[in-house]
N, C-alpha and C positions, 0 to 999 in steps of 0.2 A: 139237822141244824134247826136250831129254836126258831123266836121271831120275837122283833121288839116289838111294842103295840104301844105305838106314840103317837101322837097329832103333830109331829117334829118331822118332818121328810128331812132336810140335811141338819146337820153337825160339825161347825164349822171349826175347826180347830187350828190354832194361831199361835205358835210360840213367838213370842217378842224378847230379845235384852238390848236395850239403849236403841237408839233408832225409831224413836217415838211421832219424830215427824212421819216417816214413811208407814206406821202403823197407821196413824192419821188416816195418809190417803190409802190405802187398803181396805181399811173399814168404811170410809165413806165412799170408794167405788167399788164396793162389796156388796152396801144397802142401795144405791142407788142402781146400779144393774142387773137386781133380783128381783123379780117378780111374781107373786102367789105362788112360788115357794117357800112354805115353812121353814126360817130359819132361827136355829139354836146356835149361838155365838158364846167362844167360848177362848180366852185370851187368858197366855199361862204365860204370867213375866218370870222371866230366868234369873230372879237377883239383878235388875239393873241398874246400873252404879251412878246414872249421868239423871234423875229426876224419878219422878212418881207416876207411875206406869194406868194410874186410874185415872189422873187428868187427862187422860186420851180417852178411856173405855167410859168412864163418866159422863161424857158428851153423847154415845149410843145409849139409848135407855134398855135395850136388850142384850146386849153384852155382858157376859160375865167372866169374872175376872178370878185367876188365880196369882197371888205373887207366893213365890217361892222366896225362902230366905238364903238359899243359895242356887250359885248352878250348877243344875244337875247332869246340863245335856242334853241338845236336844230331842234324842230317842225317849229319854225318860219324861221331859215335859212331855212329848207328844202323850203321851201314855197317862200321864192325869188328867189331860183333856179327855182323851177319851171313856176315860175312866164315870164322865160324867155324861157322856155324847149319850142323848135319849131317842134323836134321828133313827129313820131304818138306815140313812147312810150318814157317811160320815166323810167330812173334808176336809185333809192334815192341808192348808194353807200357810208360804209364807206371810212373812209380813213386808214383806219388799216386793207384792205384787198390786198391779194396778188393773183392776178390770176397765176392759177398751166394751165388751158388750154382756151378754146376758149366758155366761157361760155356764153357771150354775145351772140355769135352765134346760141347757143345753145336754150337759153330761146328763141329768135326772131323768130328763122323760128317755135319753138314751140307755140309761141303767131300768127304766121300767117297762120300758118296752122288749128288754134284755128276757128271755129265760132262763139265762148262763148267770154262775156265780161271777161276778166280775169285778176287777179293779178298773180306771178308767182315767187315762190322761189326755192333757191338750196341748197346742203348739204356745211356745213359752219364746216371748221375743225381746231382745235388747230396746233400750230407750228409743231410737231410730227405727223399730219398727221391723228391721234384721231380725232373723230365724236363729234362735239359740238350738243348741243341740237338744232335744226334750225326751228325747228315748235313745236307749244300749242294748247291746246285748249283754247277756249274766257273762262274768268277768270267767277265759277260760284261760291255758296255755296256750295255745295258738294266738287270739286277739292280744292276749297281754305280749306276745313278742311283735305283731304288728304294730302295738298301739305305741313300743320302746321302741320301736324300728323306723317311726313313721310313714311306713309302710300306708296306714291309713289316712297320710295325707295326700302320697301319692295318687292314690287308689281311692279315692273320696266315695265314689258309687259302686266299688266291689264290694258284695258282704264278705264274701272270702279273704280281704285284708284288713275292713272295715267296721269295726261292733257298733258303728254309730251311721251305718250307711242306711237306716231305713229314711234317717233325716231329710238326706238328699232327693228321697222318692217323690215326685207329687204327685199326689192325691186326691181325692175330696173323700175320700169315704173312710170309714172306720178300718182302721188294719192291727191285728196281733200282734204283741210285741214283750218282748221279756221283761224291761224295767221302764218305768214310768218315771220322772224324776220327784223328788220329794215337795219339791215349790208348791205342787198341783197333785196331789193324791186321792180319788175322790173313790171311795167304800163301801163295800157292805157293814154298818156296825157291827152284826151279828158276824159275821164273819171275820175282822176285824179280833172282838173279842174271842173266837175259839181261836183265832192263834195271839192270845194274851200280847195284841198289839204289837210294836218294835220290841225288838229284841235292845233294853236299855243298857248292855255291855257295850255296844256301839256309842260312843258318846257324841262322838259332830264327823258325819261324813260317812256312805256307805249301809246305813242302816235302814235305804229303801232298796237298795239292790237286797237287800237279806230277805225283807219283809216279801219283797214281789216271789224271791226264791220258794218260801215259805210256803205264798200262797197258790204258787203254781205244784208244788207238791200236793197241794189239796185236791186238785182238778181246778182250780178256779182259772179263770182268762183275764188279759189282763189288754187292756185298749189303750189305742193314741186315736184322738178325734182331730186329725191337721184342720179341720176347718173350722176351729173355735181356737181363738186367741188371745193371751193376757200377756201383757208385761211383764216381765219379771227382770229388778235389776238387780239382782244375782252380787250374792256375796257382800252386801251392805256395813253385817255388822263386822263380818270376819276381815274384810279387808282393812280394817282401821289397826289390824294386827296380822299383820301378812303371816308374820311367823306360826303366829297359831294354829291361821288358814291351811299354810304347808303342814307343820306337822299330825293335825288331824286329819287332812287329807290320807298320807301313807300311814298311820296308824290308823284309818277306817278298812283302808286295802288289805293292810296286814292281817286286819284279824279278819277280812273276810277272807284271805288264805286260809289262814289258821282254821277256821270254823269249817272250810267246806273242801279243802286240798290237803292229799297227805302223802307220806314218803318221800319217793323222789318225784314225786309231784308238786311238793309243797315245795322241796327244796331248790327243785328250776326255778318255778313262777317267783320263789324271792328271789334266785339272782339274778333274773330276767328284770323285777322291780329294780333292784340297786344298778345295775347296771343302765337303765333308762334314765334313772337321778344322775348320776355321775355323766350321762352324756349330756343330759339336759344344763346340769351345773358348768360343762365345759364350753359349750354352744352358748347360753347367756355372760361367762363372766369372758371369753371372748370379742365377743359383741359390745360388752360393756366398756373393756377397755379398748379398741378401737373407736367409740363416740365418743366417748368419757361419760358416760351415761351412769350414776350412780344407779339407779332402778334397776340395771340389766346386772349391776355387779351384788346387788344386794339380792336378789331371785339365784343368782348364780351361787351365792354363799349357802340361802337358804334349801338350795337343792342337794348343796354337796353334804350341809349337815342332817337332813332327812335321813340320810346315808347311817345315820347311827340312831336313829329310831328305829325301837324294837318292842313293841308293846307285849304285857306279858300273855300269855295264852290264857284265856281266862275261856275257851272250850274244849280243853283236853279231857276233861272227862264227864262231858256232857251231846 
């Protein structure tokens, strides 16, 4: 494995489309709770249709800005960001995060102090201050029928029902873990680049379970640091289009079926998926119509047509 030779310790990397105010505060409690580490800022607008995505990045004088003329995705922006990331690491950041302290600082000296090739994430918490789920385990057959089972809700702190039970452990110290979430991804550049970054066939959703897969295939380890914590209010731009949200959601699943399950393996884990949609769509438009809750009946629609998303296999022969 090479080495970059930069005076750039991280590499900050920011996909943004429309949601310029929350850009805002990300970047100003980005610069504001880092200190004397070298930061390279680097903001890839996704074609954003709602204003001009530099009157934000304009106001940082170290920021630099990509606008794309359309959107591509974002596994693929991530990937022209990095494309330019000069840092020895590199940090795929949302744009819907708020740094509360100096977590930058935090991960760095923890990845230098590191002798292991490593990925390395932190605890990621709703507006209120609440524990968002921040790490999983890599999607199998078993967890994917717990997870349509709800089995893991039951079972909140069994890992043996649970692919999201390390969540509930507490901690203070650094623990191993399969997938990091994408909000907070913080890298080796050089390593980063020998697995020629996301895999940009994943277009929105899924395409950091791949990457962590990727890189644990390498030998690399991959960390959650519980006692460092950012904001993250999750799902910003996508929620302004629920539909979208759902259906890239089960077209990120799918094709990580696709890419890494086969036979009658593949062909469980999808009936095991549609079968969860269909329960999920019967339990919300239930609900919905005993409130009269439009919301529960539109999730309920939207679950049941998921049902017929089927994205094409674009890893069969690869």
């Amino acid at each position: 494995m090479g080495q970059i030779l930069s005076e750039i310790d991280v590499s900050v990397v920011i996909v943004n489309y429309n949601c310029f105010e929350l850009l805002d505060e990300c970047l100003k409690s980005l610069f504001e709770k880092t200190s004397k580490v070298k930061l390279q800022v680097i903001v890839v607008d996704n074609a954003s249709a709602e204003g001009d995505v530099k009157l934000i990045t304009n106001k940082y004088k170290s920021v630099e800005t990509i606008v794309n003329e359309k959107n591509i995705g974002f596994a693929a922006a991530n990937n022209l960001g990095l494309n330019r990331a000069k840092g020895k690491y590199t940090l795929f950041l949302n744009n819907d995060i708020v740094f509360l302290e100096k977590s930058i600082n935090t991960v760095f000296e923890f990845a230098e102090k590191s002798k292991e090739n490593i990925f390395v994430g932190i605890q990621l918490l709703n507006s209120d201050l609440s524990k968002q789920e921040s790490v999983v385990e890599f999607p199998s057959l078993w967890n994917t029928i717990t997870e349509n089972s709800f089995l893991y809700k039951v079972f909140p702190k069994s890992k043996f029902f649970n692919k999201y039970y390390q969540n509930n452990l507490i901690k203070d110290e650094p623990i191993e873990v399969d997938v990091i979430r994408g909000a907070f991804m913080f890298c080796s550049t050089i390593a980063l680049k020998n697995l020629d970054g996301f895999d940009d066939r994943f277009y929105f959703y899924s395409e950091e379970t791949d990457l962590c897969h990727r890189f644990r295939k390498t030998g690399g380890k991959i960390y959650f640091l519980p006692y460092s914590k950012i904001i993250h209010l999750g799902g910003a731009a996508a929620d302004k289009n629920l539909w979208f949200k759902f259906r890239n959601q089960t077209t990120g699943k799918i094709q990580y079926y696709q890419k890494y399950f086969y036979g009658i393996k593949f062909i469980l884990v999808l009936i095991i998926h549609w079968q969860g949609l269909f329960f999920r769509s019967l339990v919300y438009s239930i609900v919905g119509i005993l409130t009269i809750n439009k919301s529960f009946l539109l999730k309920g629609y939207y679950f049941l047509k998921q049902i017929l998303v089927y994205p094409s296999n674009q890893f069969a022969q690869k």
